[in-house]
C-alpha positions as CSV (number, residue, x, y, z in Angstrom):
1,X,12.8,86.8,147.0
2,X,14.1,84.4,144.6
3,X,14.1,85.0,140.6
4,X,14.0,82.4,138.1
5,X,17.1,82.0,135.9
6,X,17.1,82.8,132.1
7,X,16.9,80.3,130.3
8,X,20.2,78.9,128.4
9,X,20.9,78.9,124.9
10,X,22.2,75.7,123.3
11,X,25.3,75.6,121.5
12,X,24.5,73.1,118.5
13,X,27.1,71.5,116.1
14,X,26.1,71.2,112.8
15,X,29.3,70.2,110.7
16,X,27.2,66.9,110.2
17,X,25.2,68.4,108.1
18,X,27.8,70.1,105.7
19,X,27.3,69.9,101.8
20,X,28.2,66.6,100.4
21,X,27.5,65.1,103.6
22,X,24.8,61.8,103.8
23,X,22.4,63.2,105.9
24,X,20.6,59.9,107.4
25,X,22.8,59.7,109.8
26,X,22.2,59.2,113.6
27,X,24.5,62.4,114.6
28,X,22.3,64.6,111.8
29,X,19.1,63.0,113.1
30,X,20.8,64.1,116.7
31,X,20.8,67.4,115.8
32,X,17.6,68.4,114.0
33,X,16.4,67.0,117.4
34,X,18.2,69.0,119.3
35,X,17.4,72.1,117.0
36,X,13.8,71.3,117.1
37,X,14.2,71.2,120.8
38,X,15.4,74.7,121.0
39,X,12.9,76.4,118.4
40,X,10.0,75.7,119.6
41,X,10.3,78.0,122.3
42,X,13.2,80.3,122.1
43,X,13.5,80.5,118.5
44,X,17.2,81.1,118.9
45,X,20.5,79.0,119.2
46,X,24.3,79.0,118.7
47,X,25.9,76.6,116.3
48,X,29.5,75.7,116.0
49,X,30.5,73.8,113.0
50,X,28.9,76.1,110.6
51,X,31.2,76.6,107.6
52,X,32.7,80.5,108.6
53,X,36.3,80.5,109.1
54,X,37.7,82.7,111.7
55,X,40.1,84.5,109.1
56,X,37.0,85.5,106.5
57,X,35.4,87.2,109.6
58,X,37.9,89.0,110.8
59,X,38.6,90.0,107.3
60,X,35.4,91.4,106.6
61,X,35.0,92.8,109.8
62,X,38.2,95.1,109.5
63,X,36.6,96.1,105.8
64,X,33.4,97.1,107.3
65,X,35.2,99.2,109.9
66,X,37.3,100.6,107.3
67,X,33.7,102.1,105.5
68,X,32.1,102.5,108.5
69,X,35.3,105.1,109.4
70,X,34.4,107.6,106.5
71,X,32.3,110.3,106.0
72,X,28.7,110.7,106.1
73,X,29.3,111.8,102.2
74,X,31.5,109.5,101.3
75,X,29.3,107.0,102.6
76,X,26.2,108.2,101.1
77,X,28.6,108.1,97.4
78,X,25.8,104.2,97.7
79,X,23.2,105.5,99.5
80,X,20.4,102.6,99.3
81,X,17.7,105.4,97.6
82,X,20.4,105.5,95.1
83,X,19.5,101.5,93.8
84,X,16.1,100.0,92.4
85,X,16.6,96.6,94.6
86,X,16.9,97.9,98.0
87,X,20.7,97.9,98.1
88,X,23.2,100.4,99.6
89,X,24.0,102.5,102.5
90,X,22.0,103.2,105.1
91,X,22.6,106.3,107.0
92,X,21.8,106.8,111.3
93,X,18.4,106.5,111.9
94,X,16.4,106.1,108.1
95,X,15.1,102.7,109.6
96,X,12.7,102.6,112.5
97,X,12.3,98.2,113.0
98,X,10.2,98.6,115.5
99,X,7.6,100.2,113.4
100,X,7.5,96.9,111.8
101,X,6.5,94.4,114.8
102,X,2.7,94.1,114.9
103,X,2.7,93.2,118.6
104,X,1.4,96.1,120.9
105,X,1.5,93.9,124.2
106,X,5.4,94.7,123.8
107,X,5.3,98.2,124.0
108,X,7.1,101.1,122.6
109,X,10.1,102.2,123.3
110,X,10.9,104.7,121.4
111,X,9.6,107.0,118.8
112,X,12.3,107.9,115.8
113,X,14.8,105.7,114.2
114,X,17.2,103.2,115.1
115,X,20.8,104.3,116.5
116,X,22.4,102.1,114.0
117,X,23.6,102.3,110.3
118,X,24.4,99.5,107.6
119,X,24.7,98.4,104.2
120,X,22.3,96.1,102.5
121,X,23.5,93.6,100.2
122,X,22.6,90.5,98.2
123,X,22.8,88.1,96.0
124,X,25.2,89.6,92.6
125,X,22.3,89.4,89.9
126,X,23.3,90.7,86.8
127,X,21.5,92.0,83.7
128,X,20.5,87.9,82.6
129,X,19.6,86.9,85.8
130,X,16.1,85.6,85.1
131,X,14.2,87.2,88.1
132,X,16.0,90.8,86.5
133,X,15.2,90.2,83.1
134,X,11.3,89.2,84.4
135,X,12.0,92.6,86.3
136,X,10.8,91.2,89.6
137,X,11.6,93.5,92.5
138,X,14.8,93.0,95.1
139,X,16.7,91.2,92.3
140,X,19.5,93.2,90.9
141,X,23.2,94.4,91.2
142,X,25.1,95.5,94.4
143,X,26.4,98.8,96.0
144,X,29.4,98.1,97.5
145,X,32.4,100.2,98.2
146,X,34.5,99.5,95.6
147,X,37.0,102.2,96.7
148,X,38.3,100.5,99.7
149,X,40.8,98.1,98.4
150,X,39.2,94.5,98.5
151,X,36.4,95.1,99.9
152,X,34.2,93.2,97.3
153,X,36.6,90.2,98.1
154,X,36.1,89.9,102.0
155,X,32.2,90.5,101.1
156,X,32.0,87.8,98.5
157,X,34.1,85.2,100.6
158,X,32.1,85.3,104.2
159,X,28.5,85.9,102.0
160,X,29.5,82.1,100.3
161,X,30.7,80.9,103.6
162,X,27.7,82.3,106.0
163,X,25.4,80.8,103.0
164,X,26.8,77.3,103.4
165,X,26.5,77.8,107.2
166,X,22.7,78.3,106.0
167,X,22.6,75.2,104.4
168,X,23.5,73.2,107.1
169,X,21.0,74.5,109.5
170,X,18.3,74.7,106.8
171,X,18.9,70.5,106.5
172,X,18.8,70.4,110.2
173,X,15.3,71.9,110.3
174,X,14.3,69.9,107.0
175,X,14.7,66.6,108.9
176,X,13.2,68.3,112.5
177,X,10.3,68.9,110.5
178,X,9.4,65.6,108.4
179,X,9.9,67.2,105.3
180,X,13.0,66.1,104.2
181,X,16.7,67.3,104.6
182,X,16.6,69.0,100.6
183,X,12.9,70.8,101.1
184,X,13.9,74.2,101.6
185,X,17.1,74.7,99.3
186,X,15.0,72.8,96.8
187,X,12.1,75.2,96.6
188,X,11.6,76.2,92.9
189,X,13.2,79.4,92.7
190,X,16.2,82.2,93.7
191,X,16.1,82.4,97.9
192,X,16.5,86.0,98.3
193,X,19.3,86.5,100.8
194,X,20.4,89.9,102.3
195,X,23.3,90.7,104.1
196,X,24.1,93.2,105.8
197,X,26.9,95.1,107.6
198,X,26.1,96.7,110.9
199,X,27.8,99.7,112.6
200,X,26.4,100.4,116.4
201,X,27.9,103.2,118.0
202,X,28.5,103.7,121.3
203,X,25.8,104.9,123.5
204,X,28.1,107.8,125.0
205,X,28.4,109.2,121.3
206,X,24.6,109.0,120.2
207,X,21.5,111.2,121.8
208,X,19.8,108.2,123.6
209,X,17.9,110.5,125.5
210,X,14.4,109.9,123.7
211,X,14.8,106.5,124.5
212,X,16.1,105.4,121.2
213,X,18.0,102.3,120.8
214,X,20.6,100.3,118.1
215,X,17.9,98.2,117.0
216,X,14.4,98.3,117.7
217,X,12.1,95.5,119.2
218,X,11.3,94.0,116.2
219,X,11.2,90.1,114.4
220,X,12.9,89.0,111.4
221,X,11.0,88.8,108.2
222,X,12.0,85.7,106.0
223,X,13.0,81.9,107.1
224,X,15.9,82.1,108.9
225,X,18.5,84.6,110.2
226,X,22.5,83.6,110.5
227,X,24.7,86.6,112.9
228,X,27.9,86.8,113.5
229,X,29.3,89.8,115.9
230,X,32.4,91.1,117.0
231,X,31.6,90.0,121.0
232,X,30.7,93.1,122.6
233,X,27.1,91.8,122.9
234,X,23.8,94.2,123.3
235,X,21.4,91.2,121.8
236,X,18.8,90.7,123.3
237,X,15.9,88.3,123.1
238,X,12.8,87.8,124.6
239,X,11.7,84.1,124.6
240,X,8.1,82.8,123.7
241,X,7.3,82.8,127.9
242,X,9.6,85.1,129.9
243,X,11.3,88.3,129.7
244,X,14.2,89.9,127.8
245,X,17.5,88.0,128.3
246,X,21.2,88.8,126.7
247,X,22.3,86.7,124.3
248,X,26.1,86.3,124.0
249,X,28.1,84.7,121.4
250,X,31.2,83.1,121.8
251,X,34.2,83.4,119.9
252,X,33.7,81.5,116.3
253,X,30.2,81.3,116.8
254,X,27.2,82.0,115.2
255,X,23.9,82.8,116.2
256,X,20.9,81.7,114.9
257,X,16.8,83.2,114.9
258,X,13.8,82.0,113.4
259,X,11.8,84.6,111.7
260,X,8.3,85.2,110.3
261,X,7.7,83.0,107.4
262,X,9.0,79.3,109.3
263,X,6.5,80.8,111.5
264,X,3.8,80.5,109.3
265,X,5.7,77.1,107.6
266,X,5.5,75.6,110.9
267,X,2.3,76.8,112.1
268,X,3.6,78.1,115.1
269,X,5.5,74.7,116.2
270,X,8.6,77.2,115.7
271,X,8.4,80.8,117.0
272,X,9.5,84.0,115.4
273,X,10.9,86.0,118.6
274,X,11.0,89.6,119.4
275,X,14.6,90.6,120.0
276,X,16.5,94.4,120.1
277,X,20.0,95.3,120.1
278,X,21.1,98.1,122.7
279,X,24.2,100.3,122.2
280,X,27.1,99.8,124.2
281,X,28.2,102.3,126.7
282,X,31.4,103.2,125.2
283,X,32.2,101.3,122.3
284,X,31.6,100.3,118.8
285,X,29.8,97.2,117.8
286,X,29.8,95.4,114.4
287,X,27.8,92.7,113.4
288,X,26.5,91.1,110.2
289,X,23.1,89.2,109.6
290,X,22.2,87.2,106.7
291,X,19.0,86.9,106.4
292,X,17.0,84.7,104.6
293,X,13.7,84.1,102.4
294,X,12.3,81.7,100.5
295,X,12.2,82.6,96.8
296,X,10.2,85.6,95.6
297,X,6.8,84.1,94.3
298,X,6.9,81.3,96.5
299,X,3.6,80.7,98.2
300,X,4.3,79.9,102.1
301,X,1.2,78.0,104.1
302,X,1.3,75.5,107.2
303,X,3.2,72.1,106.5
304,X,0.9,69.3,106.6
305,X,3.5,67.8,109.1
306,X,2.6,70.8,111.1
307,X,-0.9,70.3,111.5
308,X,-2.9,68.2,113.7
309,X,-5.1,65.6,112.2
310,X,-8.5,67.7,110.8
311,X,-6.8,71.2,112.2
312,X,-6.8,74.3,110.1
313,X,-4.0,76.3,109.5
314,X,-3.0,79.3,111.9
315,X,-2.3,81.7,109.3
316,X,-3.6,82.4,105.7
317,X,-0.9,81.4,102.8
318,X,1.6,84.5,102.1
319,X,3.6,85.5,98.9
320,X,7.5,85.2,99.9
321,X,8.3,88.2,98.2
322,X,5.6,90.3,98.7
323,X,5.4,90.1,102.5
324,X,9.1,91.0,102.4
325,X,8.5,94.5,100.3
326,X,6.0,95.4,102.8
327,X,8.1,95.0,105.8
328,X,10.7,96.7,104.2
329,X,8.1,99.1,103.4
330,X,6.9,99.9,106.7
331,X,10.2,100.6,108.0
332,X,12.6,102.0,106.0
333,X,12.2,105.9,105.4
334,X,13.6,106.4,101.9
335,X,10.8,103.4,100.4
336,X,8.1,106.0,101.9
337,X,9.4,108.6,100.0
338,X,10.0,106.5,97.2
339,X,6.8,105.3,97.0
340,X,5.4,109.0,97.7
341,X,7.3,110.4,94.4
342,X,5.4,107.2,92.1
343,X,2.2,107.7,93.1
């Protein structure tokens, strides 16, 4: 009996499309086609060249650790039910992700919350921010843990880096798709941007018994999302056609995923896989996504360089922002509660 090998992940180089950068190049045009290539059915890849030095990882890595390390009440000192803009600490098991994917032919594999906790960050908006003084929700200040000696630093350094890395693969799908190298960055607007630090801990530690898991089958929510791990792997991926595969990422890498919204922007041309992550066996894993989505009141609908000639669009247009609070909505505990105590 023979079985078919997974399929491979493409490592893509996208230094040619750093900031500053002429972008009508033959090596960019290279590598929007090779990125096109690779999302229009596994909706994930690997770049190298992406802006993220190996020093600010490591950096903020060993600060996360360092907070990750103390306890439960020190931690909860920014508990994310503490801020108005879904920022903050959040503790073992208050998020359930796979409550969030509407796709029952995946089937459930558990039933409580995910073996995981994090902090939720964005974007530093202060008081004359224009999206805070309009009072528009997710827009606001930070929780960060501002005990542990530079903390804020090691954030603010790999959130400007991992953004530029953003950039660059943003251009790269710009000119895959017709539109243009600038059309996402230039969208009228604040892209809303959350990162977030990831502690997994090791399956011998947790009650896994129930069938819980790190992370959920779920799929991202925004435009785009930009990982980086500390290599002890547990993502998995389950393509467009075919099963779950590991994905691994090498050393000074970075992996990439398509998520809801250039779903909908692409009409489909570019899926929005399913993926999980699964606990190690006996060790800790780290990781940090930042995910991306187009600016709050940003109305998302099928490119016209999507759709076949007299075709009608797959899905119906969706708000940016909106469609993000109701994910977050529908899987993280302290919004239900939250939303309980105003009605």
């Amino acid at each position: 009996m023979t079985t078919e090998p997974a399929p491979t992940i493409p490592t893509i180089d996208v230094s040619s499309l750093a900031t500053g950068l002429q972008y009508d190049t033959a090596d960019a045009k290279a590598v929007a086609a090779l990125i096109d290539k690779t999302c229009r059915n596994m909706g994930f890849l690997l770049v190298k060249g992406h802006g993220v030095s190996p020093e600010t990882k490591a950096n903020f890595l060993a600060k996360m650790k360092e907070f990750f390390n103390e306890p439960a009440e020190k931690k909860n000192q920014i508990a994310i039910g503490k801020s108005a803009h879904h920022r903050g600490y959040v503790g073992m098991g208050m998020e359930n992700l796979e409550g969030a994917l509407a796709n029952t032919e995946l089937g459930k594999t558990y039933g409580a919350g995910d073996v995981k906790e994090s902090i939720d960050s964005g974007t530093e908006d202060g008081p004359n921010h224009p999206e805070v003084m309009a009072g528009t929700p997710l827009h606001g200040p930070n929780q960060l843990p501002d005990w542990i000696p530079g903390f804020r630093e090691a954030w603010q350094q790999y959130f400007d880096e991992c953004y530029e890395s953003v950039l660059r693969i943003q251009r790269g799908l710009g000119i895959a798709l017709g539109v243009g190298a600038g059309f996402f960055e230039d969208q009228p607007g604040y892209p809303l941007l959350n990162l977030r630090m990831l502690h997994y801990p090791p399956e011998s530690r947790v009650n896994t018994e129930d069938g819980r898991i790190g992370c959920g089958a779920h799929t991202d929510y925004g435009s785009i999302t930009v990982l980086a791990d500390d290599g002890v792997g547990g993502l998995q991926v389950k393509p467009r056609d075919g099963d779950w595969i590991d994905i691994s990422i090498p050393e000074d890498h970075l992996v990439v995923n398509l998520a809801d919204l250039l779903a909908i922007w692409t009409n489909d041309r570019y899926v929005s896989n399913p993926h999980r992550v699964m606990n190690p066996p006996n060790t800790h894993r780290y990781s940090i996504p930042l995910f991306v989505t187009p600016p709050y009141h940003l109305k998302v609908e099928a490119l016209p360089t999507c759709l076949e000639p007299g075709a009608a669009p797959k899905y119906p247009p969706m708000v940016s922002g909106e469609y993000l609070q109701s994910r977050f909505n529908g899987t993280h505990t302290y919004r239900n509660e939250l939303m309980e105590g105003e009605a």
